[in-house]
C-alpha positions in Angstrom: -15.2 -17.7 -5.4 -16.7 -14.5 -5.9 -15.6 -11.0 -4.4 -18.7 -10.7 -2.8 -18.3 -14.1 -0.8 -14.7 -13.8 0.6 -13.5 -12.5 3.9 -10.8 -10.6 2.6 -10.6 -8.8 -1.2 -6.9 -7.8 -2.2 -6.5 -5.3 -5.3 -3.5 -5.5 -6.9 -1.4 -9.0 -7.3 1.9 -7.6 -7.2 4.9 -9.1 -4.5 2.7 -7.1 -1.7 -1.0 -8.5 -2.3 0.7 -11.9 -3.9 2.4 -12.3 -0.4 -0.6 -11.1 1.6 -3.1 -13.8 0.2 -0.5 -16.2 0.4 0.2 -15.7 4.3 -3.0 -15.0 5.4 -4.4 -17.9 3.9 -1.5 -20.0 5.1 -2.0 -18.5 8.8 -6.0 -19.8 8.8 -7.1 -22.1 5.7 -10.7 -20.7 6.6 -10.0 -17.1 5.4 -11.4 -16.7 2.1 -9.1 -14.4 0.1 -9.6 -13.3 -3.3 -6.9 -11.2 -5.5 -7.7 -8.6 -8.1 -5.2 -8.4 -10.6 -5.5 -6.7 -14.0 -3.2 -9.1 -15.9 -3.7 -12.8 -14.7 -0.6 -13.8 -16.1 1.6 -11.2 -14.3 3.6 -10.5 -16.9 2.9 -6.9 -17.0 2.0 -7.0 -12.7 4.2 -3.8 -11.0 6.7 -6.4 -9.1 7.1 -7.9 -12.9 7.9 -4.5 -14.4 10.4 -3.5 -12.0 14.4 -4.4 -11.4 13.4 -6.8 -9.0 15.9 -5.1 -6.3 16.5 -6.4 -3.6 18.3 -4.2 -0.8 19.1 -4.0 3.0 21.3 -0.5 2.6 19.9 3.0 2.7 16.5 2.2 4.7 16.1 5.5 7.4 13.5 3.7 9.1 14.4 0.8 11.1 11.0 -1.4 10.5 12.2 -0.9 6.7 15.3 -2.2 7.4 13.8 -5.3 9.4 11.2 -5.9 6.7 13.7 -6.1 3.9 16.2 -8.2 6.5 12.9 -10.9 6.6 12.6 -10.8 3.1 16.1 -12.1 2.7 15.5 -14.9 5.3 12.1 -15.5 3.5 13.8 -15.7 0.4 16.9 -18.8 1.6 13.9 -21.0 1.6 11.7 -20.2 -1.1 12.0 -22.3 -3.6 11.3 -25.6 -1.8 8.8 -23.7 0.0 6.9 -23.1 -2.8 7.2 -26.1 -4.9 4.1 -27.7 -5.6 3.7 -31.1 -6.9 7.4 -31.3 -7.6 7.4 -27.9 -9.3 10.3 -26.0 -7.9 10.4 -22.1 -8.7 13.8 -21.3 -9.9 14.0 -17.4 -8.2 17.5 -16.8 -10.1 18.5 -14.9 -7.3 21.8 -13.3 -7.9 23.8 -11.8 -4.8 25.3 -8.5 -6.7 25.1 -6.5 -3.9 24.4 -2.3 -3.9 26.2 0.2 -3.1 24.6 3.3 -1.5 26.6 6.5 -2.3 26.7 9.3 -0.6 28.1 13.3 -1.4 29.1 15.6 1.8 26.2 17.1 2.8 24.6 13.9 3.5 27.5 12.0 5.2 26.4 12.6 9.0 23.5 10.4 8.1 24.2 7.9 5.8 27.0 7.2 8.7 23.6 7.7 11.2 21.7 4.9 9.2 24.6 2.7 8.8 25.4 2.5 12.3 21.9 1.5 12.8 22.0 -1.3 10.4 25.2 -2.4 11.7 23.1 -2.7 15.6 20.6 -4.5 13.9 22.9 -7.2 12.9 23.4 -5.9 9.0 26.3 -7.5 7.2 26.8 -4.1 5.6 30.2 -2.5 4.5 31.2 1.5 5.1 33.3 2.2 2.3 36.0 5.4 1.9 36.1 6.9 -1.7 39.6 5.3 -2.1 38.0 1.4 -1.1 35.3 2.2 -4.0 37.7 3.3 -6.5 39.8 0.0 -5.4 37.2 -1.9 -6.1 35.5 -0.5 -9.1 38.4 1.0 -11.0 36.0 2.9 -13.6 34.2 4.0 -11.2 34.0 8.4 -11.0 34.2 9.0 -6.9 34.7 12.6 -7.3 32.3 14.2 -5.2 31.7 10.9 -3.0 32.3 11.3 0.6 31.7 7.7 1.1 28.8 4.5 1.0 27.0 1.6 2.5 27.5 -1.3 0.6 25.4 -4.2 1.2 27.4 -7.9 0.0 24.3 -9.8 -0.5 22.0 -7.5 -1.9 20.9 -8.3 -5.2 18.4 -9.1 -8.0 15.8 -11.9 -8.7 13.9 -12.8 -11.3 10.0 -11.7 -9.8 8.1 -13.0 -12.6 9.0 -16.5 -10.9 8.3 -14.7 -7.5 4.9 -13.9 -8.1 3.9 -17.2 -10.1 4.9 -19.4 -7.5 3.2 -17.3 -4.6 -0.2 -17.5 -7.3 0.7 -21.7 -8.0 0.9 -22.1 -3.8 -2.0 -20.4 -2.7 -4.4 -22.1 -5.7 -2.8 -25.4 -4.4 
């Protein structure tokens, strides 16, 4: 396929055009979808090159929060998902969490955006200063009025991310 004989061109490969091509071809197998994407390997794509976070805490916007909350339901399955011909992606998704701090003149609404995590069904934590410094010991909380921690946030290895969503939709 050629770019000028799809239905839909996608610059850029990384977790956002990866994902895209992959669901909009899964959602109608007619769509003819062609990705762009400087380094074929995507060893050097931009969802490659970065920490591969993966957070629920600290959105302000409540469609951010619901996008990143899919993600994680997205993610439970993944792997057999994406497996193609008894290839299973190994995501190496580790559960570290993250912790959001916060100083005093932002208090009012970190509390604000916590509270609407929590209504959206978040499993996040409010923490005090004194529940940190329990829990990290080395960590400095001078200065820390408090923070969102969120128990299942964590890292994943999104080289393996991208090259199974490439594998699947060439499948």
């Amino acid at each position: 396929m050629t770019a000028d004989s799809c239905d839909i061109l996608i610059v850029g490969g990384g977790i956002m055009g990866s994902a895209t091509a992959y669901n909009l071809v899964k959602m109608d197998s007619r769509i003819k979808v062609q990705v762009v994407e400087r380094d074929f390997s995507y060893e050097r794509a931009s969802t490659t090159l970065s920490a591969a976070n993966l957070r629920t805490v600290g959105f302000s916007l409540k469609e951010n929060y619901l996008l990143s909350k899919q993600t994680f339901k997205i993610l439970e399955t993944f792997e057999d998902d994406m497996t193609v011909d008894d290839v299973r992606p190994n995501l190496y998704l580790r559960h570290e969490g993250n912790l959001l701090l916060s100083d005093a003149t932002g208090l009012a609404d970190a509390q604000a955006i916590f509270a609407m995590h929590r209504d959206l069904g978040s499993d996040a934590q409010w923490l005090e200063p004194d529940e940190i410094k329990q829990r990290w010991p080395l960590f400095d909380v001078s200065g820390i009025a408090g923070a969102a921690y969120g128990p299942n946030d964590g890292h994943l290895d999104a080289h393996a991310l991208l090259t199974a969503y490439k594998r699947k939709a060439t499948s």
